[in-house]
C-alpha positions, 0 to 999 in steps of 0.5 A, a space after each residue: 413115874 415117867 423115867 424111861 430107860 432102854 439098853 440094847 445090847 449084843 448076845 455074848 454068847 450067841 452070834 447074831 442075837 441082840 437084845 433090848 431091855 426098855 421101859 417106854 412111856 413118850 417114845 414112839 418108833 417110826 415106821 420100820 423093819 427089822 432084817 432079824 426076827 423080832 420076839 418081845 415079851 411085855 413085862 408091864 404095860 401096853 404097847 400098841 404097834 401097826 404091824 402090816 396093815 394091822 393095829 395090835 395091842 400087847 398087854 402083860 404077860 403078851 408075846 410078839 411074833 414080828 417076822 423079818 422085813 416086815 414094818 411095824 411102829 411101836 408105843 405106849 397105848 396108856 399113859 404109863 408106857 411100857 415096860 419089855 424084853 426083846 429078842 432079835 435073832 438073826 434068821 440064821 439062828 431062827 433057821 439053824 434051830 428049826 433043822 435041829 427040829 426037822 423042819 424042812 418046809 422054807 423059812 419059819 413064818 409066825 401067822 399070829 402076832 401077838 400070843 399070850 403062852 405062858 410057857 413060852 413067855 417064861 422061857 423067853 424072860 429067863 433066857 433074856 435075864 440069863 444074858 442081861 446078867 453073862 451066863 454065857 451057858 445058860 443063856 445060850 441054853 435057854 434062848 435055844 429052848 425058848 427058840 424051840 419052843 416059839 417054832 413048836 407052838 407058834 410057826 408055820 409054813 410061810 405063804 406059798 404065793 408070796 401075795 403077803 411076804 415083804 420080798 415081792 416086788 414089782 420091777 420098778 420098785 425092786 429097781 428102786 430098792 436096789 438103787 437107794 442102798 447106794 446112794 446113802 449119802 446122794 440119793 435121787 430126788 422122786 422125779 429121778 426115781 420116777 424116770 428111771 422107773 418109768 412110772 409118774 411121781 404118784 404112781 411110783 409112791 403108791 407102788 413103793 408103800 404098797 410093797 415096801 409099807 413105806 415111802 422112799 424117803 423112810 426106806 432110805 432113812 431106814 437103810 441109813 440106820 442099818 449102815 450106821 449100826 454096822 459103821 458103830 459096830 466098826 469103832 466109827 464115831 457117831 458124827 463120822 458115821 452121819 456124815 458116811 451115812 447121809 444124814 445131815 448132822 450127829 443129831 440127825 442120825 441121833 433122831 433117826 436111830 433111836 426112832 428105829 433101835 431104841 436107843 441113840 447110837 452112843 449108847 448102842 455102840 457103847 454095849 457094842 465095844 464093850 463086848 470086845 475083848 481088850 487088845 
């Protein structure tokens, strides 16, 4: 069976929780990061993903540990897909447990990627049915267990120098960073990045991947999704939200946000509404 099916939805008991349930077969997730945690638990199948400079594999009964800001892709490493829960909490969320603990150390890091912990991958899957069916208790409940339980088994301290964390970058490229997020809809041409940086065409790319894992051009598209959501999020029509956001047209966005979420902005923004409460 080559049927793939994805919902993506919103925690609606715990704030700043998504959720994503998907099997995948041809999907392929470009390049991205997330601002959120990312914990995914494959039910079937394998996923092979490049995390960083690494390639993984996910296999049965895996559990993926991606930390924020740090890029990734994501499909199937066998012609029958995959099939997987995903849970992205907020760093808040991930951050407010680990005080309940007594963590005092920064922001909990997870070194290793792929795990196989039985017990944490239990956990995870009642907590991710418990939402998936509105058990407002017992999902809040079990996703602050299996939260508990990642950071127990799973965290660390975050790399005290900072050569590996996806914040450090030099001037030119943080200039660079800081100016895409407001240009959406107007960007610069690389030749204008360039001038503004000081630095020669090439060189700017270089830098820009090394530190962001990305060119400019898939950074801005990324910034563009992460408006959309919250755009969608407001009640915005998806062609409006493409005209605010840059792209060139509905499709354009389409494309570009179910690369990235899973899912195409309808059908995300649809979950989203329908947890509002009727006026």
């Amino acid at each position: 069976m080559s049927t793939e099916v994805a919902r993506y939805w919103q925690h609606a008991a715990v704030e700043g929780v998504d959720l994503l349930r998907a099997r995948f077969v041809t999907h392929r997730y470009g390049r991205h990061a997330h601002e959120t945690y990312t914990f995914g638990l494959i039910e079937a199948g394998v996923e092979e993903f490049e995390y960083g400079r690494t390639l993984q594999r996910a296999g049965p009964g895996a559990v993926a540990l991606l930390n924020p800001d740090v890029v990734h892709t994501g499909q199937a490493a066998t012609p029958s897909g995959w099939t997987y829960r995903v849970l992205y909490p907020e760093v808040s969320v991930v951050t407010r447990v680990a005080a309940e603990l007594g963590w005092h150390r920064g922001t909990p890091w997870f070194p290793e990627t792929v795990v196989y912990d039985a017990a944490t991958a239990a956990l995870l899957r009642r907590a991710h049915r418990a939402a998936e069916h509105g058990d407002r208790l017992a999902s809040s409940t079990l996703l602050t267990a299996a939260l508990a339980r990642l950071l127990r088994a799973h965290s660390a301290v975050p790399p005290g120098d900072g050569r590996d964390r996806p914040d450090r970058s030099p001037a030119g490229v943080q200039a660079v960073r800081d100016l895409l997020p407001q240009r959406l809809a107007d960007p610069p041409s690389l030749a204008e990045l360039a001038a503004m940086t000081g630095l020669s065409q090439f060189a700017l790319l270089r830098a820009f991947r090394r530190e962001t894992g990305m060119p400019p051009h898939a950074y801005l598209n990324q910034l563009r999704v992460r408006h959309a959501r919250q755009l969608l999020d407001r009640g915005l029509g998806p062609a409006d939200v493409a005209a605010q956001t840059g792209f060139a047209d509905q499709a354009h966005l389409t494309r570009h946000f179910k690369r990235i979420v899973g899912v195409p902005p309808a059908a995300y923004q649809r979950e989203r509404l329908a947890l509002r409460p009727a006026s």
